[in-house]
N, CA, C and O of each residue as an XYZ file, in Angstrom:
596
protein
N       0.817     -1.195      0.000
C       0.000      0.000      0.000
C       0.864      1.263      0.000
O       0.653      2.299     -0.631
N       1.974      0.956      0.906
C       2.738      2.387      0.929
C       3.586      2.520     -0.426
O       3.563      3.672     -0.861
N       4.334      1.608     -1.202
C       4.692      2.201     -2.713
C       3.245      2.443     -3.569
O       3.215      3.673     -3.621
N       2.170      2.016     -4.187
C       1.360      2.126     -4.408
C       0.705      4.052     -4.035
O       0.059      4.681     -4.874
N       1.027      4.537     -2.856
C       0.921      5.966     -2.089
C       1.605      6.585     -2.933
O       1.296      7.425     -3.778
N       3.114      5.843     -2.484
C       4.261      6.386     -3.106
C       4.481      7.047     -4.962
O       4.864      8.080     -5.512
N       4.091      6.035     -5.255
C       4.019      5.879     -6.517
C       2.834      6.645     -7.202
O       2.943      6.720     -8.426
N       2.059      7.052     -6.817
C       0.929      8.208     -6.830
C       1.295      9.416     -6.250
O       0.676     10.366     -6.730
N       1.991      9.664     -5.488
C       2.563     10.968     -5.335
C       3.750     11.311     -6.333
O       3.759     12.299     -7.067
N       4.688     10.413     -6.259
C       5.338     10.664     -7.754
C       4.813     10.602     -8.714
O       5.559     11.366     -9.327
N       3.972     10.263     -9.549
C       3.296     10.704    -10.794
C       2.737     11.925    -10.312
O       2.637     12.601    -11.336
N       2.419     12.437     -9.595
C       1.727     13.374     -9.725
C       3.235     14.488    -10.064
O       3.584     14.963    -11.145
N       3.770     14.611     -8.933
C       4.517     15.662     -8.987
C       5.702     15.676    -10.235
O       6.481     16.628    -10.268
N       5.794     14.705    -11.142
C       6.275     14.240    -12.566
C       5.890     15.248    -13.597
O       6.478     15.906    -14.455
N       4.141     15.043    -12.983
C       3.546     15.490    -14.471
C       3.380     17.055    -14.519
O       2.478     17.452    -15.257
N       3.946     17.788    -13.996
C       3.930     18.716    -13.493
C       2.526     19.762    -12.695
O       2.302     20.965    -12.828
N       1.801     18.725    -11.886
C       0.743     19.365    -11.726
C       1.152     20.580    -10.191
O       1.522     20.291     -9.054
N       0.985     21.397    -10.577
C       1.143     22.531     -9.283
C       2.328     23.122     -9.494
O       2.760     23.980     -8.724
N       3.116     22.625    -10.805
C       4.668     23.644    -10.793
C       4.500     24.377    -11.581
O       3.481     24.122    -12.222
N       5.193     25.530    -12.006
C       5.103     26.609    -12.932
C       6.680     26.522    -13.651
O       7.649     26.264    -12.938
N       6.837     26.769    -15.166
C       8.218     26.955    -15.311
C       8.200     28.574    -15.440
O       7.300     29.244    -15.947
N       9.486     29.073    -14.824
C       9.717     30.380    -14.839
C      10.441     31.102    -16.347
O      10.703     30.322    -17.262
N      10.598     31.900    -16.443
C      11.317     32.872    -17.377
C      12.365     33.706    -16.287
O      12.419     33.679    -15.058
N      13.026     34.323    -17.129
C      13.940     34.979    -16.391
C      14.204     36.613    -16.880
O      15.309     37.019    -17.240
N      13.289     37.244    -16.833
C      12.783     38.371    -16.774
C      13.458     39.464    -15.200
O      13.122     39.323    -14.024
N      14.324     40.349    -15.707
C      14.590     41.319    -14.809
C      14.033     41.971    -13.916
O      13.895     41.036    -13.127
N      13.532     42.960    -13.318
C      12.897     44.186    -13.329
C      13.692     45.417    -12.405
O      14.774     45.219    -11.852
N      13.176     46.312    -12.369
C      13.586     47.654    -11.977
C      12.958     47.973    -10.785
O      12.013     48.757    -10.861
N      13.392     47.377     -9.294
C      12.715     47.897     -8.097
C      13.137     49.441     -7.754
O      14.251     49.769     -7.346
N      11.698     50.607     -8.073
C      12.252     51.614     -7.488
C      11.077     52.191     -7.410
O      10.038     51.773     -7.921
N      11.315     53.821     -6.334
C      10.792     54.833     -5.656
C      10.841     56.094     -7.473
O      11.942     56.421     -7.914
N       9.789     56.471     -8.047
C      10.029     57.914     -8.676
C       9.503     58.686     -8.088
O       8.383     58.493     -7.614
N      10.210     59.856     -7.945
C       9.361     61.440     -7.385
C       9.338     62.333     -8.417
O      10.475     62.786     -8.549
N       8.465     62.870     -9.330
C       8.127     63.929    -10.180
C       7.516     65.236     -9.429
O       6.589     65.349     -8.626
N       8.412     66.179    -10.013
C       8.021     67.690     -9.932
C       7.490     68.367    -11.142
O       8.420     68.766    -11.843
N       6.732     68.540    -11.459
C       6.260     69.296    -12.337
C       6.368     70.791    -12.577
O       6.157     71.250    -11.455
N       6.592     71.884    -13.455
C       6.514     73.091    -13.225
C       7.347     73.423    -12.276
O       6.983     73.721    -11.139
N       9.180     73.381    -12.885
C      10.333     73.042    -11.616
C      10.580     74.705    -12.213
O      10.830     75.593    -11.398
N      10.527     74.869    -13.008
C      10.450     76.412    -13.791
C      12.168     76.986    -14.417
O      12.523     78.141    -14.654
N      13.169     75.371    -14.576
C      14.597     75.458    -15.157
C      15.127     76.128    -13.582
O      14.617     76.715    -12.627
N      16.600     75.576    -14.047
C      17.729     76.256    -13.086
C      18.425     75.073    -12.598
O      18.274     73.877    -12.847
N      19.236     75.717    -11.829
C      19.960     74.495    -11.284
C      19.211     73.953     -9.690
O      18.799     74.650     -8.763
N      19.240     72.721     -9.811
C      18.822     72.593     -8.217
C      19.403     71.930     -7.042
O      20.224     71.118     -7.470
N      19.363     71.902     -5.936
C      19.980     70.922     -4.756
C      18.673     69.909     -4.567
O      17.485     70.221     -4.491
N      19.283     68.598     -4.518
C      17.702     67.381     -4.283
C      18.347     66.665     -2.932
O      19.576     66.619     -2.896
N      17.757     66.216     -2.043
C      17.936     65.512     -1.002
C      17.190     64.086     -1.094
O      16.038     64.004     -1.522
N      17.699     63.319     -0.795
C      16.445     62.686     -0.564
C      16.919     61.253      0.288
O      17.661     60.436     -0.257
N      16.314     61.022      1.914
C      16.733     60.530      2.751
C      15.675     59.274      2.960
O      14.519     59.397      2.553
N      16.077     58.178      3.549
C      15.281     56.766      4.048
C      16.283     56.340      5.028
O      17.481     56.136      4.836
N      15.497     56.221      6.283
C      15.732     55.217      7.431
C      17.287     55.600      7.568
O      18.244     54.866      7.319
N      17.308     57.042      8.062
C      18.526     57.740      8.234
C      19.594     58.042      7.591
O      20.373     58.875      8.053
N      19.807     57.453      6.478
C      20.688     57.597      5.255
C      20.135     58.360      4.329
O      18.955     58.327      3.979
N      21.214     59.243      3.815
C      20.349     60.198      2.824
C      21.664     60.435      1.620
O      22.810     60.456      2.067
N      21.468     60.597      0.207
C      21.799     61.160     -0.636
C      22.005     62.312     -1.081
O      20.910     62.875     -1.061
N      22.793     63.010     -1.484
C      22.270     64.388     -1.684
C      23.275     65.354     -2.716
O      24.473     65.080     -2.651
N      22.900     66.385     -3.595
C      23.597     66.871     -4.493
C      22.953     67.832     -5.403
O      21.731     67.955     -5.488
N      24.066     68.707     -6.279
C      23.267     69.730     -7.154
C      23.405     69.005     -8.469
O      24.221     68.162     -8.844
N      22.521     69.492     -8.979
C      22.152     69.389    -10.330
C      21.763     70.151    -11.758
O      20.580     70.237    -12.086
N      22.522     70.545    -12.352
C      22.859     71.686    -13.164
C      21.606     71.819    -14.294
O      21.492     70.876    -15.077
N      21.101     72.425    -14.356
C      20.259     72.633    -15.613
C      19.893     72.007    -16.779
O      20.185     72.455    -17.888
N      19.341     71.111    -16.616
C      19.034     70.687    -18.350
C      19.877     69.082    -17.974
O      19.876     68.139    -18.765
N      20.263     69.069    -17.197
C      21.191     68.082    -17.394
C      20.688     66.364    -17.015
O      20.635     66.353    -15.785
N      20.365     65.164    -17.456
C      20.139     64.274    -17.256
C      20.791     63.038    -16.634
O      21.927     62.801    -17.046
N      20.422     62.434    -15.969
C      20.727     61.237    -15.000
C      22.531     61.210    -14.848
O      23.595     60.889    -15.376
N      21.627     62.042    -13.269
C      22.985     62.699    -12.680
C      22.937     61.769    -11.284
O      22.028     62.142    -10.543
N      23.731     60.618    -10.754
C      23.662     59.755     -9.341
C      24.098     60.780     -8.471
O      24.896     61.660     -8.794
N      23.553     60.653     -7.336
C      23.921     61.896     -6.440
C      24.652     60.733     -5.686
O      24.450     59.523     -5.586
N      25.927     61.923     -5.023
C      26.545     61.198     -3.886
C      25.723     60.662     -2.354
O      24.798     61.318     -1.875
N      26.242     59.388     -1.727
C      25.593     58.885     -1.126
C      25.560     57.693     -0.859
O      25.782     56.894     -1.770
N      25.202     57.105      0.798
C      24.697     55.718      0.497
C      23.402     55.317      0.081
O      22.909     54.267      0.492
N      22.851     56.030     -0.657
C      21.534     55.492     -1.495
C      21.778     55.680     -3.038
O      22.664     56.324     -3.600
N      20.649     54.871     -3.616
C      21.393     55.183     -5.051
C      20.107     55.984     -5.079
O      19.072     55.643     -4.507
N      20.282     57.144     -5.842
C      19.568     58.160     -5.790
C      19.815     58.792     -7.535
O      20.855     59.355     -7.877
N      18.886     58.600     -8.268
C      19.342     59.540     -9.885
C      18.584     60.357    -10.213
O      17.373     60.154    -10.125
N      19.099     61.514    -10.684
C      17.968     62.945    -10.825
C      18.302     63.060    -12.095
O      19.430     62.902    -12.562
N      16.861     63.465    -12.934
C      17.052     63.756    -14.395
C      16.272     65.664    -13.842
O      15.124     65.775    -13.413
N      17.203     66.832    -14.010
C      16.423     68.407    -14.032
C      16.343     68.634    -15.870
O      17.146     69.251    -16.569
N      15.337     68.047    -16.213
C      14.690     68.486    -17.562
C      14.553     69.583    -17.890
O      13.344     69.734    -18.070
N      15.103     70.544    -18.100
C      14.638     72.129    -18.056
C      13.732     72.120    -19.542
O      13.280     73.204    -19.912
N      13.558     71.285    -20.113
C      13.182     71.189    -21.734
C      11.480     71.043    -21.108
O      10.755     72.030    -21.239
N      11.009     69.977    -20.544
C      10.042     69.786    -19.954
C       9.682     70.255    -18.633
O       8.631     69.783    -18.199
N      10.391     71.192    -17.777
C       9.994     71.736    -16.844
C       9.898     70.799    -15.564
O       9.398     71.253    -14.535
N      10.416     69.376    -15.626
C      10.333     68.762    -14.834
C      11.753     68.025    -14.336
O      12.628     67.709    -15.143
N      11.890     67.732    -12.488
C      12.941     67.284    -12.309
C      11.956     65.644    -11.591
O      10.989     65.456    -10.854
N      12.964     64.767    -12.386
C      12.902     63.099    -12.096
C      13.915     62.493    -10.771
O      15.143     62.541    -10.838
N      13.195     61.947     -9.623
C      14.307     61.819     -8.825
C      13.934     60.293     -8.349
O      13.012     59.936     -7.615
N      14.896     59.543     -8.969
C      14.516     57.922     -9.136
C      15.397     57.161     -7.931
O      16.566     56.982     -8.274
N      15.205     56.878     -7.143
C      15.478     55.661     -6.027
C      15.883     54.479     -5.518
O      15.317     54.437     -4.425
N      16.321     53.801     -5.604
C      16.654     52.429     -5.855
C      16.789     51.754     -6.917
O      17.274     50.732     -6.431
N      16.738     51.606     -7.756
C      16.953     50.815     -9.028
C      18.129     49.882     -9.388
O      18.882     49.964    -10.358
N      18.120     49.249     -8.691
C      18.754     47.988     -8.611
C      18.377     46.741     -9.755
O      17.363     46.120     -9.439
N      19.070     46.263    -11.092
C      18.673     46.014    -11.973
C      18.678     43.974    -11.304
O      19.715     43.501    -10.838
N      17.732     43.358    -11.386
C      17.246     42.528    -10.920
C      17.044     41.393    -11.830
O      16.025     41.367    -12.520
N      18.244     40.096    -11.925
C      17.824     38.851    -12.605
C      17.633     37.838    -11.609
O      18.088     37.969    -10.473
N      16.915     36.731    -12.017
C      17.341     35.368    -11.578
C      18.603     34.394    -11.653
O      19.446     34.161    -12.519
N      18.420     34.048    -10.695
C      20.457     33.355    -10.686
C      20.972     34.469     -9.883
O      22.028     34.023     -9.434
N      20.800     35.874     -9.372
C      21.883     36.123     -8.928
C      21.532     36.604     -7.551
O      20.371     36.849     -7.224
N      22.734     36.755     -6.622
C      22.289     37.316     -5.445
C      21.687     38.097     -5.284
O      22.199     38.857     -6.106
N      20.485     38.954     -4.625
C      19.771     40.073     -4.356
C      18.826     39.788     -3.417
O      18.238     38.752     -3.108
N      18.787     41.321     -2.880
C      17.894     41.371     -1.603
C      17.385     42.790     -1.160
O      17.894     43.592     -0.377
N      15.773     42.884     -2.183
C      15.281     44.108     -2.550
C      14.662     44.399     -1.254
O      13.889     43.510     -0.899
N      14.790     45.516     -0.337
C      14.324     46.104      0.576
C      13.342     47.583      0.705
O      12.958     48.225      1.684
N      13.179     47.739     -0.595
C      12.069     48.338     -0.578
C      10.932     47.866      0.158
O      10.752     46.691     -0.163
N       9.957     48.302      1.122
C       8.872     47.998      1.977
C       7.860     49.246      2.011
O       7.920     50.462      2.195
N       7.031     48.400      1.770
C       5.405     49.190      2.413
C       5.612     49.569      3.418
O       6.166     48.901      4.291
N       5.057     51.224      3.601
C       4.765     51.977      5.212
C       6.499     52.375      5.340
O       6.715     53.185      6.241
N       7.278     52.087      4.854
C       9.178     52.822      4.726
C       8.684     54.136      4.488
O       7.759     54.387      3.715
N       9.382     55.065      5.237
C       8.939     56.425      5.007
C      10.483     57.400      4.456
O      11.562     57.417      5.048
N      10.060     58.258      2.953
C      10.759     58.851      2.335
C      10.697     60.286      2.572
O       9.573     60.784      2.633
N      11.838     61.121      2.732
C      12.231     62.347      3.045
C      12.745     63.002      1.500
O      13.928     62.778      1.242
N      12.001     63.742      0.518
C      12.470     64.195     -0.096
C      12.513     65.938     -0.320
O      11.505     66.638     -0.409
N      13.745     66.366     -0.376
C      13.431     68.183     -0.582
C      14.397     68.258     -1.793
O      15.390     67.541     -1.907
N      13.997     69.215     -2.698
C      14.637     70.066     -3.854
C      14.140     72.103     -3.048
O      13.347     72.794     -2.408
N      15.722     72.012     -3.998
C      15.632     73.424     -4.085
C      16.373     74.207     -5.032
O      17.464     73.865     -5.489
N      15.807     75.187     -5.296
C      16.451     75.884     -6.576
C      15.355     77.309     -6.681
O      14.448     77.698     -5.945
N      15.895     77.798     -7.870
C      15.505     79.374     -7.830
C      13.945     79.184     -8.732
O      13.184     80.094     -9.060
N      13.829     78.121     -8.915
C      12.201     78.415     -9.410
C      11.436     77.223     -8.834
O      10.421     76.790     -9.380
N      12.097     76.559     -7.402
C      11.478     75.244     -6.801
C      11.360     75.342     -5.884
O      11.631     76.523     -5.663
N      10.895     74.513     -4.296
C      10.747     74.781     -3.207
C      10.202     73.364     -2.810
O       8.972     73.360     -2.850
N      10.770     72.104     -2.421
C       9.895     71.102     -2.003
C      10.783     70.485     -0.612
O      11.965     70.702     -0.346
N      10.139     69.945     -0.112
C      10.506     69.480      1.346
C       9.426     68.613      1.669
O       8.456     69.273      2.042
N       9.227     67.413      1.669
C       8.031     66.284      1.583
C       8.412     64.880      2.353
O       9.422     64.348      1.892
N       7.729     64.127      3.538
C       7.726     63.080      3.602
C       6.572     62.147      3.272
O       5.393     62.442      3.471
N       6.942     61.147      2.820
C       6.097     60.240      2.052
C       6.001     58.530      2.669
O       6.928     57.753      2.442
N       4.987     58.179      3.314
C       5.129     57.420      3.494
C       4.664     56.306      2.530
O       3.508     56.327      2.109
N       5.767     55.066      2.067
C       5.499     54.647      1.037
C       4.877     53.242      0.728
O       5.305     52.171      1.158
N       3.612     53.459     -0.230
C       2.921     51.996     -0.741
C       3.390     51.290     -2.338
O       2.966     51.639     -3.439
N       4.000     50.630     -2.150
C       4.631     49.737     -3.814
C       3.406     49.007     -3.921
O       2.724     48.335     -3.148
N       3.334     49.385     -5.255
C       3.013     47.910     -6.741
C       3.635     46.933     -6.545
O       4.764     47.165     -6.113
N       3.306     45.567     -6.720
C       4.151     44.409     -6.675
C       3.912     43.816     -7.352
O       2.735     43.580     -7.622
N       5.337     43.052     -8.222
C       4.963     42.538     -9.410
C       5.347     40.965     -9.586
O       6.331     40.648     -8.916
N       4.824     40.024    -10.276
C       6.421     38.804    -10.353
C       6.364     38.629    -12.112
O       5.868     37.707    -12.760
N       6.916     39.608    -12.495
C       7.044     39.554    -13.709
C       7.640     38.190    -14.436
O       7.899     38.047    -15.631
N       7.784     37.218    -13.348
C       8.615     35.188    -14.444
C       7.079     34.521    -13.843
O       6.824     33.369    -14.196
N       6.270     35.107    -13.118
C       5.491     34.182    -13.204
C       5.093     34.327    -10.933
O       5.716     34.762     -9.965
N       3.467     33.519    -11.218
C       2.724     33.685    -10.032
C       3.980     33.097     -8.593
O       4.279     33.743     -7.589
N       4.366     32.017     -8.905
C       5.333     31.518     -8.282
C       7.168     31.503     -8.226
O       7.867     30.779     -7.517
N       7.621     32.561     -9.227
C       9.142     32.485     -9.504
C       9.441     34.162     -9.006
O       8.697     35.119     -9.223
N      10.427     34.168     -8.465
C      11.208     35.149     -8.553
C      11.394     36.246     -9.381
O      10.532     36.202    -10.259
N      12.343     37.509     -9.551
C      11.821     38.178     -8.506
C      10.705     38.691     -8.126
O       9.757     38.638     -8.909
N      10.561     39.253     -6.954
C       9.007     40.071     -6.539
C       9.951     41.584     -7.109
O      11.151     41.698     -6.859
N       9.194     42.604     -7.855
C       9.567     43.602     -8.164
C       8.644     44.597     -7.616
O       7.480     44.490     -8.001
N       9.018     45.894     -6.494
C       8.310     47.255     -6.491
C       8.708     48.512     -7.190
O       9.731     48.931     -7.732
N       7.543     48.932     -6.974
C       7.722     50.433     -8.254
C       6.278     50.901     -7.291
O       5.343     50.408     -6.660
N       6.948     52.373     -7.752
C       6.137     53.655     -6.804
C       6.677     54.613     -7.278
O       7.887     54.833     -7.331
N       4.994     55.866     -8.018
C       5.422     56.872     -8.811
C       4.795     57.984     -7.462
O       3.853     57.740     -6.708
N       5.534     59.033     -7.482
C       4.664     59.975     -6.468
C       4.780     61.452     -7.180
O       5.915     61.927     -7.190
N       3.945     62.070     -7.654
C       3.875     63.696     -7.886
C       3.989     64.541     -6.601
O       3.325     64.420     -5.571
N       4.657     65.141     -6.789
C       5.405     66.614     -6.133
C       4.690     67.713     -6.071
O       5.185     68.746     -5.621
């Protein structure tokens, strides 16, 4: 009786009932903050989590600039579109390799810009999208969170 068990639990789990095959699909875990109507110039962006903070100027017009820091922190000041992009974590994410995305729900973000046509100083406490872009059961879990300014 017990191979007979046996032998019915292995066919089952053979035929693949309950497994999923994965893909191996990347993704981009990160925080965006958009300002709209930044009105050009150069600006200073801060932007702090769970006591560590980033921080740096950013010259006019100029695109994906990493600010110094222990966060990875990248500011695009668009002066073309009037808007400055200040992107967060982005840690580029496969399967197979080590990683350990710490982005969390309810993590609270400290962001300020300043400049001669800006003024922001904002904490945000933060809710991610969650994704599993290889599938319901495979790796990675990916967050993303857009916030207007």
């Amino acid at each position: 009786m017990l191979r007979l068990a046996f032998a019915f639990v292995l066919a089952i789990a053979s035929s693949g009932c309950g497994s999923q095959t994965c893909t191996r699909i990347g993704c981009l875990s990160s925080a965006t903050f958009i300002k709209d109507n930044a009105l050009g110039g150069d600006v200073t962006v801060r932007l702090c989590r769970a006591g560590a903070c980033s921080e740096g100027t950013v010259a006019a017009g100029v695109i994906g600039v990493e600010l110094p820091g222990v966060l990875r922190v990248v500011v695009d000041n668009d002066t073309s579109a009037d808007r400055i992009t200040i992107t967060f974590g982005g840690t580029w994410v496969t399967t197979g390799q080590i990683w350990m995305d710490d982005l969390a729900d309810g993590e609270t973000i400290t962001v300020a810009i300043k400049g001669s046509g800006v003024s922001v100083d904002t904490t945000r406490v933060m809710t991610y999208a969650h994704s599993l872009p290889n599938g319901k059961q495979c790796v990675p879990e990916c967050r993303s969170a857009t916030v207007t300014l």
